[in-house]
N, C-alpha and C positions, 0 to 999 in steps of 0.2 A: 052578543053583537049580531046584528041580524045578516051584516055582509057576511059573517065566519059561515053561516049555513050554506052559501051559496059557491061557496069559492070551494075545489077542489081540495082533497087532503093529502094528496102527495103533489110528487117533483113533475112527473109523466105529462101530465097536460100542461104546465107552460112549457117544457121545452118542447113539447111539441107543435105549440101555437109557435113558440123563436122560431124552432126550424121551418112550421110553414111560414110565417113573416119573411123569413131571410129570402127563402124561395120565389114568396110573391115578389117582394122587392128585385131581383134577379132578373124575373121572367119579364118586369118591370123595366128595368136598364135596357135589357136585349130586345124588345119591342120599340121601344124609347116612347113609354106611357106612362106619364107623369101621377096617373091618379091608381097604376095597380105600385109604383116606387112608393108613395104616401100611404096606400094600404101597410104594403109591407112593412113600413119604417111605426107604423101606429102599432101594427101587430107586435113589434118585437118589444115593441113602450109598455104595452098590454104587460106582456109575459114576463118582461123584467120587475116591471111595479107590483105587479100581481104577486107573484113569488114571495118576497120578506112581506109582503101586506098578512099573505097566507099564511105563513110560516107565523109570524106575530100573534094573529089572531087564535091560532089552533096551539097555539105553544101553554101548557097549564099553567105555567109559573115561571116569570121570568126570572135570571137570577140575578141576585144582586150582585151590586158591586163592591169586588175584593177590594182588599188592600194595594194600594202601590208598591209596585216590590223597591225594596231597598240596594240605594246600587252599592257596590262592594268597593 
């Protein structure tokens, strides 16, 4: 997959894209700047979708799916 190569392989860099999103967004409200609230709120879209995209992509083998457990 060619996106696998570009997307980081650890946890480290989306949450630190969230944590600067959250921030932009913040610094956003307290200015009252509509366009660095929209930065932030894209950034943390970024960093949440990115995350299990990356995790998916980098993952060797997914596992399959067990059995239903039986209820008692």
């Amino acid at each position: 997959m060619l996106l696998a190569g570009i997307l980081p392989h650890s946890v480290g860099p989306y949450v630190s894209l969230m944590m600067a999103g959250f921030l932009i967004a913040v610094v956003g409200h307290v200015i009252r700047s509509r366009w660095l609230i929209a930065l932030g709120i894209i950034l943390v879209f970024l960093a949440a979708a990115g995350l299990p995209l990356a995790l998916n992509a980098f993952s060797d083998k997914p596992e399959p799916p067990g059995p239903l457990p039986r209820p008692y």
